[in-house]
Every structure is written in structure tokens, then in C-alpha cells.
N, C-alpha and C positions, 0 to 999 in steps of 0.2 A: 526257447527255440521259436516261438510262437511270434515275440516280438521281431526276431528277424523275418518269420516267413512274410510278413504283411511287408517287411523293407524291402526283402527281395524282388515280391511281386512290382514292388513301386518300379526298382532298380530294369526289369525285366522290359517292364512298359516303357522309356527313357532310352533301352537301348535299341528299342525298336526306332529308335525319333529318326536317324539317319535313314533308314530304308523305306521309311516311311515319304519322306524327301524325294526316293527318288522314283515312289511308286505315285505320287501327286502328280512330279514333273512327266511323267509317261502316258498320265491320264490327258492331262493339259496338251500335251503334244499329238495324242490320239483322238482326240476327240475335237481336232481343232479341225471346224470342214475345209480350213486353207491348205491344209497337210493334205496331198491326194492320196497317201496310205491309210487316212484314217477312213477309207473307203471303200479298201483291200478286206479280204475275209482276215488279211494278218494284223492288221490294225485294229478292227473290231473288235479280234480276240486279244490285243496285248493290252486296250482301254478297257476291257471285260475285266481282265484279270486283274490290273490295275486300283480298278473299285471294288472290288471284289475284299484283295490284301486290304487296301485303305479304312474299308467296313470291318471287317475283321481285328484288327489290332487298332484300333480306335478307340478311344476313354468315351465313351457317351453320357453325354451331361443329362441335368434333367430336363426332362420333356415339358413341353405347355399347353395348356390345357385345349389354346386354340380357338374357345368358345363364343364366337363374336355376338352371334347374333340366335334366335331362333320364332319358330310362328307359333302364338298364340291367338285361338281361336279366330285363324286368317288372317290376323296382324300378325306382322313382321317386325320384332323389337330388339334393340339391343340388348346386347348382354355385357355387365361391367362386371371384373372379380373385386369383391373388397374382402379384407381379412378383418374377419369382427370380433376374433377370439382368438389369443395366443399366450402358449405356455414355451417353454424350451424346446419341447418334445414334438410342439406340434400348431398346424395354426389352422384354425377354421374358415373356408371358404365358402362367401358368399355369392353365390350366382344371382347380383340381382338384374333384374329385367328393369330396363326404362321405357318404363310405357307414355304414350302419349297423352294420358287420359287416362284420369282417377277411375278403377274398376274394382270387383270385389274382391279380396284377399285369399289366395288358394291357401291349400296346406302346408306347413313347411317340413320338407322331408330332410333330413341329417343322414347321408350315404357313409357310413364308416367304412374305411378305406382299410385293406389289410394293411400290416406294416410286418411285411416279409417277406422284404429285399426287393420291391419293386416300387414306383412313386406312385400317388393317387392319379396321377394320369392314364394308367391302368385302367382306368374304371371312366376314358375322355366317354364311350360311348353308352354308359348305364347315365351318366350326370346328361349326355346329350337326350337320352330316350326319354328322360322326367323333365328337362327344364318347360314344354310345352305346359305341363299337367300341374308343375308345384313348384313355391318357390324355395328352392334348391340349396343346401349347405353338407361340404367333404370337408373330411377331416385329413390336411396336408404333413405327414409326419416327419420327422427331420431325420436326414440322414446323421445318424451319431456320430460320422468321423467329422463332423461340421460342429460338434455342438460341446463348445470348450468345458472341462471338467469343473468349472467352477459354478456352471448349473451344475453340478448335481446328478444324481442316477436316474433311470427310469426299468422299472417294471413293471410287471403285472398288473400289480396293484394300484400302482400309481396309472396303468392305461385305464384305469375302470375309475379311477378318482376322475382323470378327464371327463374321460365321457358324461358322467353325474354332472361334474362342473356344465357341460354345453349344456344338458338339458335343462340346465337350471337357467343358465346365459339365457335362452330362445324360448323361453316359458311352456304354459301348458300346451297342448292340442300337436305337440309337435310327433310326427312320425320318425322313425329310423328305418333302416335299413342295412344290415350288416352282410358284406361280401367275404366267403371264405374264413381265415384268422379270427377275424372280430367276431364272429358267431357266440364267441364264448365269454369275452368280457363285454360286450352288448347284453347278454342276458343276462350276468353277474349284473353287473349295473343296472340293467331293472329288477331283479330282485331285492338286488339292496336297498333299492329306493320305495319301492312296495313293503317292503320291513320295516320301511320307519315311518311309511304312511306320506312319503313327500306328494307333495301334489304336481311335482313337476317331471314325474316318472311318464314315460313318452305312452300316446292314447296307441300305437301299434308297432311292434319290429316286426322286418320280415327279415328272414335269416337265409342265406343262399349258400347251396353248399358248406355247409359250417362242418367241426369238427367236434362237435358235442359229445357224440361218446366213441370214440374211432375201436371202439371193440367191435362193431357190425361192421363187416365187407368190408373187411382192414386192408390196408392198401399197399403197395410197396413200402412207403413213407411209412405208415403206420409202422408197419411189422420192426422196420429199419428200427426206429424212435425206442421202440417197446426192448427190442432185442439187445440194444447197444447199451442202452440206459444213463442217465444226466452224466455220470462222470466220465464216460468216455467221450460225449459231446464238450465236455467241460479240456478235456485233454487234448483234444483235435481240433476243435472247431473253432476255440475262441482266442483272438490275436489281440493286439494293443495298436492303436494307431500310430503311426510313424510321424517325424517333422514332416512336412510343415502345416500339419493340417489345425485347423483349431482343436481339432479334439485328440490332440497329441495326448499319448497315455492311456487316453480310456480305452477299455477293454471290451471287445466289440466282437460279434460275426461278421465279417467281412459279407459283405455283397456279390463279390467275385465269387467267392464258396457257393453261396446259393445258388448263383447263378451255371456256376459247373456242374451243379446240382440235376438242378432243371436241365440242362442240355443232354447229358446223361440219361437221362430219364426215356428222352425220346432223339437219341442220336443221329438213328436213321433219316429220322424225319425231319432234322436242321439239316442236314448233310443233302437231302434232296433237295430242299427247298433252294438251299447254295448253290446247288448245280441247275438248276433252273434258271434262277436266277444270272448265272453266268449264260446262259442258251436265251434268256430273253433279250441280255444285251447287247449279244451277236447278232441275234435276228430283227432288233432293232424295234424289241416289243414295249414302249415306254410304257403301258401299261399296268401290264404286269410286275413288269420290272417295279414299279412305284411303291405299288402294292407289298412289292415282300421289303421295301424302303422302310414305308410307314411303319407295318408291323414290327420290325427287328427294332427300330429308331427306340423304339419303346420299352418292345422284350430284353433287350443289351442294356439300357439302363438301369443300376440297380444303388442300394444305397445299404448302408451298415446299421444294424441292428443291436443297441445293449446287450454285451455279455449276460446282464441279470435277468433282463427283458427272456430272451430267448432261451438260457437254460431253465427259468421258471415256469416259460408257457413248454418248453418240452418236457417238465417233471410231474405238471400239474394235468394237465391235456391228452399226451401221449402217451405214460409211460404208468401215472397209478390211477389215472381215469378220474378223477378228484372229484370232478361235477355230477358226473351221473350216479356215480357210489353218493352222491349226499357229501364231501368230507371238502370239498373247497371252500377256503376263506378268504373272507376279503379283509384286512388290516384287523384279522383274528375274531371276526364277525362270519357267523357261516352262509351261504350261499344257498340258500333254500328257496328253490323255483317253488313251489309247493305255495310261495310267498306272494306269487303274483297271478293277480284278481280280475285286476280290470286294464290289464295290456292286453291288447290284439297280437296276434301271433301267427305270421303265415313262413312253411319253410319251402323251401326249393331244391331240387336235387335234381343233377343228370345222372340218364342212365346211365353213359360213360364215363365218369368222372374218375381218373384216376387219380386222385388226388384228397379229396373225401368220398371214401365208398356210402353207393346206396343207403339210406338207413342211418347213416353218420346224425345227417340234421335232422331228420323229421323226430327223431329221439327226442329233442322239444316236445314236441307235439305230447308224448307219453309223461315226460317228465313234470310238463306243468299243469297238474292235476285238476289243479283252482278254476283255469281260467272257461269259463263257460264255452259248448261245442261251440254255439254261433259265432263266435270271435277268434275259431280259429280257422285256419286252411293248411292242407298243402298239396304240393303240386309237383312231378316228378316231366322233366320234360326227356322226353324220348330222343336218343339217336344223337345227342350230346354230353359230349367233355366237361374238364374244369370250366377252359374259360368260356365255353357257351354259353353256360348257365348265366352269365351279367353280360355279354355281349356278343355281337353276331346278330344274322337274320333271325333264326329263332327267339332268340331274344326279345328281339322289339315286335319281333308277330305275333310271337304265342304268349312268352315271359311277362312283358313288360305290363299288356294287358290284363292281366291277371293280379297282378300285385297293386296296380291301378284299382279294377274293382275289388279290390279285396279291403284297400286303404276307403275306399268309398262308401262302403259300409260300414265299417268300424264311423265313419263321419257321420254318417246319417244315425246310429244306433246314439250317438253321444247327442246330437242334434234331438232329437224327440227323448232323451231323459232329458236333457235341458228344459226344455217345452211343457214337458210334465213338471217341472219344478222337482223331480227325483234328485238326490246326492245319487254319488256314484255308489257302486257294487260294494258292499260289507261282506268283511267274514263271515262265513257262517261258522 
């Protein structure tokens, strides 16, 4: 049944294509200023309602990043994306800066990007907040209904192989930073690599809203996850891609699911923002009007996620807590934060988040026993949501500055053991 619903949905979208036709040609005719109707309060509101439908039953591709240029310390420099790393699953982007003029080498920060159903362009405004400060590398994750079965699967395991592989790609001194999702195989991943002494285990993660142990201030999501448990996710949730996509056959959570998800969640509040939006466009507010543009252009786009992928982070994460109980493994190797010594470690949490309650992430903070108080933080910013916490005003006023000096000690403490001729931090 599963294999039809994902055909259906296709079939559903296709039959919209005719109406869709006639609600482009109504926009075009209303919004044409040679039409003196489209001047009328009746014209206003049929080219309203026009873009409105158009927006709505629209396949939204994926977003771009957009990032041309930005100011470093009052110079104004380009910004070029190269991809410097690439697996099936995923490809690493590089924000590099073309400066005019050899200068000293910042940090390089690795932002890992959730991969839960939405693209790393999610995150245009945290890679905008840092590219001033560091030079910048996200991890751009492929939508699986794109990615032919003859690569092969991806899960859990295999997202925390990546990760290991980049740090190892960008060498030492490198920073992360994990949004949401990745909270948990970003920290597997440096444990792992602190367990086997690699030296290319990153010098700090900051972890933002993560969902480390979602038994504190369990959230809608949570409870849902815990209560229903992998096989029901397994029976409902996961469909098979349909022709003509490359990754016809594999077996996938759709993106649309997620996305209904999410809507769901806070219905009220897309359904006003809709009606708004239709009153901005009568009243002739481009403004605003732009603004719930940009937002949705983004929010509406979403991408499919491995069937393995996604009922393994729902069995391991959500439902028997694997990480914080001590009992998660990585390719049958255990996951012992207790492992990691000399990572920096700062976590982030909103008050509002409903998505990882309170307490979720700073559970780091408790769980990595090893790593000395100076080299850790955290920081709960007030009177914000999920997505505040990596973007918005507060963000880059209050957020961003802080994970800033926090990565800058971590530099300066490695910088004077350097100096000293000290190795790094030993087990005790």
C-alpha cells in the first residue's frame, strides 16, 4: 500500500497541472497594470488569490544558498561555493572567501545541517552569521528520492562514518557545529574518534537545540516517537519511490510526510500567515508580502529521507534513549562520551523550543564528564523557538556572539598549550 501512496501523491500533484494553468493565466491578467481591473479592489483580490493557489500546490525545488558576497573586517569579499567533499549521501560546501590580499587564516567551522526533510539552505542565515568570523564548510545532504539504489543505503552509522571522514578531509583545529538532528551523531562522532585517539577529532562542537536525551521536557514529537514506537513508523511512514525518479524503489520517508507534519503542528499559525498574506497583496504591501515569500520558498521545500536512516535515528534517539542510557553503538563499537577529553563543547537551547524541550541538549553538558569545566558552556536564550535558536534577530545578537567567544577560547587555550610545547589533555 505504501508503494501506491507515494504514486498517488505524485498522481494528485499532475492533476492539479490543468488548474494550475488557469490560476497562472488569471495572475498574468490581473496583475497586468494595462488591465484597468487589475486596479479594482476585484482584481486585486482575484491576483491575490491567484498566487496564493499557485503557492500552495506548487512542487518547490531546492533552495540556493544565495550567498555572494560578505564583509570581512570592512572589506567586502566574494564568496564562491566549491564542493570539496562528496559521498552519495551528501556533499560538503565550501564557502570560500576571495580576498584581495593574502591575510591570516581564520577557523574553519563545519555547520552540520539537520537531514530532516528540509535542505541545508535552512541554515542560508547561521552560514551567513559566521562566514564574516570563519572560514565556513555545511554538510549539503541528498534528497534520497534523487539518489539511485545502486549507491547503496544510508544510515545512522553510515551519517557518523561521514562526519569522521570530513573531519579527517579539513584536518585538525577544525570546529563544528551541529543544528537540531545532528546533535547526536556529531557527538557520536567525536567520541568515536576520542576512543581511538585520532588526532583529527574537531578542537570544539557546539550543539543547538539537539535531542540528546529527549526524556527531559518531552515534547509533542517526543511523546508521539516514544508512544507509537519504530514499527508503527515502520508501517505508516515509510513509502518506496515511484518512476521516474533515480531512486525509484528505495524505500524512503517522504518529505511531504514531514512536511504535513510540521504544518500540523502549528496550523493556526500557517493558516494566519496565509491570510495575511493574501490582505498584503490586496493592500498592495510588497513588503511584507516578500517576506512570508522568502520564508515559505524555503519552509515548502523538503526532500526524502532513508527508510534506514530514519527508523534507526527514531529507535536509537527517541524511543530507547540509547545515548544517554550509555547503550548506543556505532558499527558495534560503543558510544562512550565519558571518551571525550579535549573537545570543546558548548550547547544551546530555547526557552520555547517545541521541538527539543529544555534540557534535551545541555544533557551533553552532564553526560561528558571528561571534558574539563573551562572548555565547556551553555547557554539557553530566552523567549525563543526551534528555529530561533540558529536564526533570526536574536540569533545573530545574542546566539551567534556567544558561540563566537566561546569557539575563541577554545583557540586561544590550544594556542598557549602549543607555546608551552604541552601535548594535548591525557586520560587521567
Amino acid at each position: 500500500m505504501n508503494r501506491l501512496s507515494y504514486a498517488m501523491y505524485e498522481l494528485a500533484h499532475m492533476a492539479l497541472v490543468p488548474y494550475r494553468a488557469v490560476s497562472d493565466a488569471a495572475l498574468l491578467a490581473f496583475r497586468n497594470p494595462m488591465n484597468p481591473w487589475s486596479h479594482t479592489p476585484f482584481g486585486k483580490n482575484i491576483a491575490a488569490g491567484a498566487e496564493l493557489f499557485e503557492r500552495m500546490t506548487r512542487r518547490y525545488g531546492k533552495p540556493v544558498f544565495g550567498l555572494d558576497s560578505t564583509v570581512v573586517d570592512g572589506e567586502r569579499v566574494d564568496v564562491v561555493e566549491r564542493v570539496v567533499w562528496e559521498r552519495p549521501f551528501c556533499k560538503l560546501i565550501h564557502f570560500a572567501r576571495e580576498f584581495a590580499r593574502h591575510r591570516k587564516p581564520q577557523s574553519k567551522l563545519v555547520i552540520v545541517a539537520p537531514m530532516s526533510g528540509h535542505y541545508a539552505t535552512l541554515l542560508r542565515g547561521t552560514v551567513e552569521a559566521f562566514l564574516p568570523h570563519y572560514d565556513v564548510y555545511i554538510t549539503d545532504w541528498a534528497d534520497a528520492r534523487m539518489v539511485p539504489m545502486s549507491a547503496g543505503g544510508f544510515d545512522l552509522d553510515d551519517y557518523i562514518d561521514y562526519l569522521m571522514s570530513i573531519y579527517e578531509e579539513l584536518g585538525k583545529g577544525v570546529h563544528t557545529l551541529a543544528v537540531c538532528q545532528p546533535s547526536v551523531p556529531v557527538i557520536a562522532a567525536v567520541a568515536r574518534m576520542e576512543a581511538e585517539n585520532n588526532p583529527y577529532a574537531p578542537a570544539s562542537m557546539t550543539l543547538m537545540g539537539g535531542p540528546i536525551d529527549t526524556r527531559r521536557s518531552p515534547t509533542e514529537v517526543n511523546k508521539l516517537a516514544e508512544k507509537r514506537g519504530v514499527e508503527w513508523f515502520a508501517r505508516h511512514c515509510i513509502h518506496t519511490v515511484p518512476f521516474p525518479y533515480p531512486g525509484m524503489m528505495r524505500r524512503v520517508y517522504p518529505g511531504f510526510l514531514q512536511l504535513s507534519g510540521f504544518m500540523a503542528m502549528n496550523i493556526d499559525r500557517h493558516v494566519s500567515a496565509h491570510l495575511d498574506m493574501f490582505n498584503h497583496l490586496v493592500e498592495g504591501d510588497g513588503d511584507s508580502a516578500e517576506k512570508h515569500r522568502d520564508f515559505y520558498d524555503e519552509y515548502l521545500a523538503v526532500m526524502d529521507l532513508t527508510a534506514e536512516f530514519y527508523l534507526q535515528t527514531i529507535e536509537t534517539v527517541f524511543v530507547s534513549h540509547a545515548l544517554p542510557k550509555g547503550e548506543m553503538k556505532h558499527r558495534g563499537q560503543p558510544v562512550d562520551l565519558a571518551a571525550i577529553r579535549n573537545v570543546g563543547l558548548m550547547t544551546v537551547e530555547g526557552e520555547k523550543d517545541d521541538i527539543s524541550g529544555v534540557g534535551q541538549t545541555y544533557a551533553a553538558q552532564e553526560l561528558c564528564v571528561n571534558i574539563p569545566a573551562e572548555m565547556k558552556l551553555d547557554y539557553m536564550q530566552k523567549d525563543v523557538g526551534h528555529y530561533g535558536v540558529f536564526n533570526g534577530k536574536r540569533f545573530r545578537a545574542e546566539i551567534a556572539p556567544r558561540i563566537r567567544e566561546f569557539i575563541a577560547g577554545i583557540d586561544a587555550r590550544a594556542e598557549r598549550r602549543d607555546r608551552r610545547g604541552k601535548p594535548a589533555l591525557k586520560a587521567v
